[in-house]
C-alpha positions in Angstrom: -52.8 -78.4 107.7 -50.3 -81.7 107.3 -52.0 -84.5 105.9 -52.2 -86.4 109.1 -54.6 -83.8 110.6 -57.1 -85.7 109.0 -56.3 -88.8 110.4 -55.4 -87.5 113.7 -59.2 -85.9 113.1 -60.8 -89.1 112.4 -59.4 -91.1 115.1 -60.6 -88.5 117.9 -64.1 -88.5 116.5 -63.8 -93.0 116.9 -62.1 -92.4 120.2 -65.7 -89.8 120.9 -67.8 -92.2 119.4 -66.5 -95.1 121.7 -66.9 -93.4 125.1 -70.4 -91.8 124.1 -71.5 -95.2 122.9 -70.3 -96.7 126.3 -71.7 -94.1 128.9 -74.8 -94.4 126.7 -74.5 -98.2 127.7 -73.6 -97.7 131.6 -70.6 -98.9 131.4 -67.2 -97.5 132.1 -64.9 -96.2 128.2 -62.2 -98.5 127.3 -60.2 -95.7 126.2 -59.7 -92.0 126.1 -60.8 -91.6 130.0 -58.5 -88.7 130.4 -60.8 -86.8 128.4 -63.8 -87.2 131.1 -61.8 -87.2 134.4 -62.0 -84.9 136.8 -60.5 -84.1 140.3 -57.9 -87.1 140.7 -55.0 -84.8 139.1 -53.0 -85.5 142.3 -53.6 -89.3 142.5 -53.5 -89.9 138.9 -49.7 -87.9 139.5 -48.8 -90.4 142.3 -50.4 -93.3 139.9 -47.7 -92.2 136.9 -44.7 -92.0 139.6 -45.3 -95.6 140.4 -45.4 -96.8 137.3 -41.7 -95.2 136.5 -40.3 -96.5 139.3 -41.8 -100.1 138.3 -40.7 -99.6 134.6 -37.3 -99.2 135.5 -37.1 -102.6 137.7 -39.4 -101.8 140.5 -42.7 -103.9 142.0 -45.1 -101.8 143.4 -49.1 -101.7 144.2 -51.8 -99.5 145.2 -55.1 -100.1 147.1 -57.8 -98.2 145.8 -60.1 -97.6 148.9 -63.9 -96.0 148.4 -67.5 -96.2 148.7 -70.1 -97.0 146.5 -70.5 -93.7 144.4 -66.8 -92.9 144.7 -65.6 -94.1 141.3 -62.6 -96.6 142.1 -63.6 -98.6 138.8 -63.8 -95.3 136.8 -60.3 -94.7 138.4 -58.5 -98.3 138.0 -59.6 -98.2 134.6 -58.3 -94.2 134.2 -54.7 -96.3 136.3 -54.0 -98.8 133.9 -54.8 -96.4 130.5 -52.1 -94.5 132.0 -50.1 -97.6 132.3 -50.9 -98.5 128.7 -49.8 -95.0 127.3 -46.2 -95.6 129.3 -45.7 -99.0 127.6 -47.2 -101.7 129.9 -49.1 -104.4 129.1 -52.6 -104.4 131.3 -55.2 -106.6 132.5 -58.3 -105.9 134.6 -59.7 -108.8 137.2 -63.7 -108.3 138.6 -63.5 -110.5 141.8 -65.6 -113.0 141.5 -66.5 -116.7 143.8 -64.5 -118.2 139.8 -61.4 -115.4 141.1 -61.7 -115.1 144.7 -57.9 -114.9 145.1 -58.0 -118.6 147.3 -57.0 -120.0 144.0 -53.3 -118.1 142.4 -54.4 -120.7 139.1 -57.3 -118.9 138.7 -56.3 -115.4 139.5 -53.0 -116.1 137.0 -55.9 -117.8 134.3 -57.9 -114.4 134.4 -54.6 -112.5 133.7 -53.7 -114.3 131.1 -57.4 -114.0 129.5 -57.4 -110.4 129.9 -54.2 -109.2 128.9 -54.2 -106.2 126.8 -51.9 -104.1 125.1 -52.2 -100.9 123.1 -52.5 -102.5 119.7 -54.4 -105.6 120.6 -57.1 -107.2 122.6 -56.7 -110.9 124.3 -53.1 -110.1 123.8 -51.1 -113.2 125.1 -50.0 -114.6 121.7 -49.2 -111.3 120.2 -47.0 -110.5 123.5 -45.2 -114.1 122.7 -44.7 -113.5 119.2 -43.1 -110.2 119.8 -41.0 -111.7 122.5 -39.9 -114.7 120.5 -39.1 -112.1 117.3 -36.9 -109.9 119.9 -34.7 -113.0 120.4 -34.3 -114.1 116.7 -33.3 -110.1 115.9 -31.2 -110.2 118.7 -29.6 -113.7 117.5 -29.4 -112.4 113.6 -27.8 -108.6 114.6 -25.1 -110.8 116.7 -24.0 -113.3 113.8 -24.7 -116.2 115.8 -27.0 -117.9 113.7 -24.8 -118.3 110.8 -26.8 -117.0 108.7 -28.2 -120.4 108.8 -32.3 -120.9 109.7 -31.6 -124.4 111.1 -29.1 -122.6 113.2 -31.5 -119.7 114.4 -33.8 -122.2 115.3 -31.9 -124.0 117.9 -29.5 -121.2 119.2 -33.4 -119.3 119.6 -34.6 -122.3 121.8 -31.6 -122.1 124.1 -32.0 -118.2 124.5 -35.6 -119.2 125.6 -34.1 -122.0 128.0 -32.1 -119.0 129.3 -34.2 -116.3 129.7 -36.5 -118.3 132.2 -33.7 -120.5 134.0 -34.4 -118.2 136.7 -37.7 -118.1 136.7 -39.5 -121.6 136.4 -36.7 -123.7 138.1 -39.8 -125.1 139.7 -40.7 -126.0 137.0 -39.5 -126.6 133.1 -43.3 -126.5 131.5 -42.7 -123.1 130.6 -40.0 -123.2 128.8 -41.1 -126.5 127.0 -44.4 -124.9 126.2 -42.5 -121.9 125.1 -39.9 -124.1 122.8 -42.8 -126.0 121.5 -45.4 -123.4 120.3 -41.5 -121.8 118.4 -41.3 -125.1 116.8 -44.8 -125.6 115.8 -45.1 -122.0 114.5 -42.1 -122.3 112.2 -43.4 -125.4 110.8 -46.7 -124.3 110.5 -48.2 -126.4 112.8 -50.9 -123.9 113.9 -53.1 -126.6 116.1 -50.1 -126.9 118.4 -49.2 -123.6 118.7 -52.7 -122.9 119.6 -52.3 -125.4 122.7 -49.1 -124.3 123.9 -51.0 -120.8 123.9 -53.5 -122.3 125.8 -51.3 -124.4 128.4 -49.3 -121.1 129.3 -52.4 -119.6 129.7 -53.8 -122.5 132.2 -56.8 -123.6 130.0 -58.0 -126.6 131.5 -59.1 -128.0 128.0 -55.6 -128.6 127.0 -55.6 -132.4 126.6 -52.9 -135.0 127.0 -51.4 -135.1 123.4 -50.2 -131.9 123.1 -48.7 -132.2 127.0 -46.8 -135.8 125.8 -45.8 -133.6 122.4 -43.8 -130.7 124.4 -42.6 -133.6 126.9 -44.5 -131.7 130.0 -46.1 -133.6 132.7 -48.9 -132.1 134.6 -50.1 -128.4 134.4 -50.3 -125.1 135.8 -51.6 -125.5 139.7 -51.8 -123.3 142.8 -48.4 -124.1 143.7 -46.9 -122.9 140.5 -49.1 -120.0 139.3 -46.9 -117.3 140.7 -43.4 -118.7 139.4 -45.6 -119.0 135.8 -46.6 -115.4 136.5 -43.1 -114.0 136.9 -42.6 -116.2 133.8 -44.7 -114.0 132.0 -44.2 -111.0 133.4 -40.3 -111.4 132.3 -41.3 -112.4 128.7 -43.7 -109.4 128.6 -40.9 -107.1 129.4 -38.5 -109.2 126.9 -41.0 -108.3 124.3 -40.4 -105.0 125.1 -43.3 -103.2 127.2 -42.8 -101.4 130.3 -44.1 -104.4 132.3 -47.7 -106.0 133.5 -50.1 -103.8 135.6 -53.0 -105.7 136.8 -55.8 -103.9 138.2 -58.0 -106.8 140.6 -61.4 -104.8 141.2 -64.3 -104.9 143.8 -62.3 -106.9 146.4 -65.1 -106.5 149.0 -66.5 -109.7 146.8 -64.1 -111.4 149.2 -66.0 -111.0 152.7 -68.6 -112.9 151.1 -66.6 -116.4 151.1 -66.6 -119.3 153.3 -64.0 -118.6 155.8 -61.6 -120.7 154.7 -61.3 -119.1 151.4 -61.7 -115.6 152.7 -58.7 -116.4 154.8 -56.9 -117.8 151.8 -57.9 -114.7 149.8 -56.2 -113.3 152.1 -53.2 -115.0 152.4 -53.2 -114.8 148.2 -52.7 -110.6 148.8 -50.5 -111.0 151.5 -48.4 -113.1 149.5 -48.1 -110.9 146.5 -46.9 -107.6 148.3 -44.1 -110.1 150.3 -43.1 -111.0 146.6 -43.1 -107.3 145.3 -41.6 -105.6 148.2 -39.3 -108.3 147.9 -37.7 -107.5 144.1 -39.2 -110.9 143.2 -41.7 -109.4 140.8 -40.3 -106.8 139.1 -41.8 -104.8 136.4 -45.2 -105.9 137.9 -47.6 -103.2 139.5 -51.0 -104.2 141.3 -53.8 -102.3 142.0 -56.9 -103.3 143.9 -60.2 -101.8 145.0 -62.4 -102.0 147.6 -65.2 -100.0 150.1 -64.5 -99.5 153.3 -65.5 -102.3 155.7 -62.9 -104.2 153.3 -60.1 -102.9 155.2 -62.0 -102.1 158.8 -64.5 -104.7 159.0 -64.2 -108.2 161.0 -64.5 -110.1 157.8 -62.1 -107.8 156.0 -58.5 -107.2 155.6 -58.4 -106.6 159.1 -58.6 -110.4 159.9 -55.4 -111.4 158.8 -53.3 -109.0 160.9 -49.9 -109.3 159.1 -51.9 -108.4 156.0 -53.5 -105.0 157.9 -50.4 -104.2 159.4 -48.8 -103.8 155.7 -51.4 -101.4 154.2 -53.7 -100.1 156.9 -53.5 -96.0 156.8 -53.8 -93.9 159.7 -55.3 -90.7 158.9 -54.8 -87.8 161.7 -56.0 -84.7 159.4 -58.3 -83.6 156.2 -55.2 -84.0 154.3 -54.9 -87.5 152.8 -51.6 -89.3 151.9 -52.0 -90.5 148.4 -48.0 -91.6 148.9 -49.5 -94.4 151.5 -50.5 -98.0 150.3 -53.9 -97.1 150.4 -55.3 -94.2 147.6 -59.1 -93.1 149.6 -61.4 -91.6 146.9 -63.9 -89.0 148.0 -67.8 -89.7 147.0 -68.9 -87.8 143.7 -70.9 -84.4 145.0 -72.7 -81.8 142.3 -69.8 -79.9 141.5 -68.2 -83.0 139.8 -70.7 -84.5 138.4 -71.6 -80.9 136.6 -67.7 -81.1 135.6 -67.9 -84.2 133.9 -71.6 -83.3 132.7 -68.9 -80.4 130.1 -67.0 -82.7 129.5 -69.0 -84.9 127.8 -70.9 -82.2 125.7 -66.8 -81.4 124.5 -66.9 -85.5 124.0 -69.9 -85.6 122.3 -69.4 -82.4 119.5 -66.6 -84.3 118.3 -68.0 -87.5 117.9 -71.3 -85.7 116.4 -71.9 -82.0 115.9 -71.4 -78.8 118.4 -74.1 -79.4 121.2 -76.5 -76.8 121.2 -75.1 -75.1 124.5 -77.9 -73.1 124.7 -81.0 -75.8 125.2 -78.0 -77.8 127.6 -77.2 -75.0 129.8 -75.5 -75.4 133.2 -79.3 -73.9 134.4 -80.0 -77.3 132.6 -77.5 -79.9 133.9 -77.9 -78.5 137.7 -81.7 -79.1 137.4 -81.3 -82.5 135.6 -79.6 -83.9 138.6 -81.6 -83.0 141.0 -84.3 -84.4 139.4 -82.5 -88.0 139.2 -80.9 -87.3 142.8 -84.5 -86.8 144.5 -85.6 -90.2 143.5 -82.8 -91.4 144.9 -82.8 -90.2 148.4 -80.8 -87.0 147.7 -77.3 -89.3 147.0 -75.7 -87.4 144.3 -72.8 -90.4 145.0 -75.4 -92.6 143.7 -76.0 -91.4 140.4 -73.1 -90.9 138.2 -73.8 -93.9 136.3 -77.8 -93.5 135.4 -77.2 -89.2 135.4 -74.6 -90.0 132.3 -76.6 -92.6 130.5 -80.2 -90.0 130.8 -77.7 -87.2 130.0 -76.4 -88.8 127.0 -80.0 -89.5 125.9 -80.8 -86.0 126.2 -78.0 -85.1 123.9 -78.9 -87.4 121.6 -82.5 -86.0 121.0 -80.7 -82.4 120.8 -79.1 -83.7 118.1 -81.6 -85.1 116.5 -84.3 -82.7 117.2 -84.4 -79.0 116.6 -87.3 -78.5 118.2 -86.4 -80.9 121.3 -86.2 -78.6 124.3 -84.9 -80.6 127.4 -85.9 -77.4 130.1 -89.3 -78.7 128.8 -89.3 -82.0 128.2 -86.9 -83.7 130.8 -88.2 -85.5 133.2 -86.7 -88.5 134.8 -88.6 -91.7 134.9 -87.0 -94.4 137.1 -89.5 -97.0 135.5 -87.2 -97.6 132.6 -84.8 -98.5 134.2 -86.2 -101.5 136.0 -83.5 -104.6 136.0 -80.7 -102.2 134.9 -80.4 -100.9 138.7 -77.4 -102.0 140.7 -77.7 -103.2 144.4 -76.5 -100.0 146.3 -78.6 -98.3 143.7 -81.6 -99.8 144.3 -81.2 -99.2 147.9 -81.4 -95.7 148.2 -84.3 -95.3 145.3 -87.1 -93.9 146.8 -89.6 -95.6 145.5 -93.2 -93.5 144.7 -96.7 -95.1 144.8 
């Protein structure tokens, strides 16, 4: 055994611990999703191929079509760890009236909140810092700072000027930001380099003395969030990731709006595939989910035709296209959910001790759910989500218990869960009196 066996040990069993803790919780793992996955081999496949193409200079996007009970969070989230494992930097959006897409400010804001990396969290500053240390190596390895640190400074300053000539000729904020923060950093001037952090980012409680300090007039708007977003995505591939992927979930939240923002939702989409099938976002890969009447319905997709022309899918056979701009994800059935049911016991020994395979049979797990599923109409679709949290309860008191003997003691109470039901949930719960 090498001597990182053990460490390699150890960070498994944190990796166990995390998604056990989270399915406990109800909510989806932040990591190590590959290890609970089943049945999306083939999507997961086309998924990977995008994400080479956009590495090597591309812009590309999926749509992520499925009902309620079909797992298209489960599977964005299972989209952009793949991302993360091929270098990218991530971010994942939850449409919301703050982020209904009307607004690009706000949709750019929430990427910049939630941009993640594989060795940080909130990374935006880290993702500068690495990108502003690529150009200083790059300056020192070449000789042309002279060996002098006056002289890195400034020839460092113009390589940022350069880098986004292209980019923000709409505007030079970036680049000032971008010079000042450098300058601030170097002479330890941390409260400034905080705000040009937050300008970039489009915080709206940058004042007006750090805007008069990097000589920038106004701030990020509408009509320059997607030139400051090609910004960023060029100084996230300058820092030497793969490129952005940005998953922008539960898009159905749009057909909600007034119509005027639905329409300039809408317009917000429309405008982002132009701009990738275009080459002007490369390294940038979308993905967005939705049900159903998102793409069919009046109030949907379907309502700006230009829009539905570009992704709509027509299916003539059982065999779907996952190739097409539109990835449609089957609802979860027994079989699955008894797959992913093995998968977490595997999860769960090595974040506690073997599971006890004999008291948590597959007799066991079949029975389980369809005690949960007859409380809630039959819909195995339904379920996934409260069958994982019960089923993780169960394990828990194997583990805890000797004498705990599920066959016996299982039974599913609904009352618990009272306030922890979600809409489409509570729908279909038949309800006993």
């Amino acid at each position: 055994m090498t001597t990182a066996d053990p460490e390699q040990k150890e960070r498994r069993r944190h990796e166990s611990l995390n998604i056990i803790n989270a399915l406990r919780r109800g909510t989806v793992p932040a990591d190590g999703l590959t290890r609970i996955v089943v049945g999306l081999e083939v999507e997961e496949g086309v998924i990977g191929r995008q994400l080479d193409y956009v590495a090597e200079g591309g812009g590309d996007l999926k749509f992520i079509r499925g009902d309620f009970g079909s797992g298209k969070t489960f599977f964005v989230a299972r989209a952009l760890e793949i991302a993360a494992d091929k270098g990218f930097a991530t971010a994942h959006i939850f449409v919301s009236p703050a982020t209904s897409l009307s607004k690009p400010k706000a949709l750019y804001q929430q990427i910049c909140a939630s941009l993640r990396t594989n060795e940080t969290d909130h990374a935006l500053k880290t993702i500068i810092d690495n990108w502003l240390f690529a150009i200083e190596e790059r300056l020192i390895s070449s000789g042309r700072d002279g060996e002098k640190e006056a002289d890195l400074e400034v020839n460092a300053e113009k390589e940022i000027e350069a880098a986004l000539a292209g980019i923000s000729g709409t505007s030079t904020g970036l680049a000032a930001a971008l010079r000042t923060y450098y300058r601030a950093n170097n002479a330890g001037d941390f409260p400034t380099a905080q705000s040009a952090i937050g300008w970039i980012a489009a915080e709206s409680t940058i004042g007006r003395d750090f805007k008069q300090k990097a000589g920038i007039k106004g701030d990020v708007d509408d009509t320059l969030a997607f030139s400051f977003l090609s910004g960023l995505v060029e100084i996230i591939h300058g820092a030497g990731y793969a490129g952005l992927a940005v998953a922008i979930d539960e898009l159905e939240t749009l057909q909600g709006l007034q119509r005027n923002q639905r329409e300039r939702s809408y317009q917000t989409l429309a405008r982002i595939i132009d701009a990738l099938d275009g080459g002007r976002m490369p390294h940038c890969y979308f993905l967005f989910t939705g049900t159903p009447a998102l793409f069919d319905s009046s109030r949907g997709i379907r309502s700006l035709t230009p829009l539905y022309d570009r992704i709509s899918v027509t299916e003539t056979d059982s065999y779907k296209n996952p190739r097409q701009p539109q990835i449609q994800l089957l609802r979860f059935d027994t079989g699955k959910l008894e797959r992913v049911a093995l998968k977490v016991i595997d999860v769960y020994s090595q974040a506690y001790r073997e599971v006890d395979r004999e008291r948590v049979s597959h007799r066991f797990i079949r029975a389980m759910i369809k005690k949960i599923t007859s409380r809630f109409g039959g819909r195995v679709d339904v379920i996934p989500r409260i069958f994982l949290k019960e089923f993780v309860d169960v394990l828990d008191k194997c583990e805890i218990y000797e004498d705990y003997n599920p066959a016996d003691a299982y039974e599913f109470d609904a009352g618990h869960l009272k306030g922890d039901l979600r809409a489409e949930e509570e729908a279909v719960m038949v309800v006993e009196f």
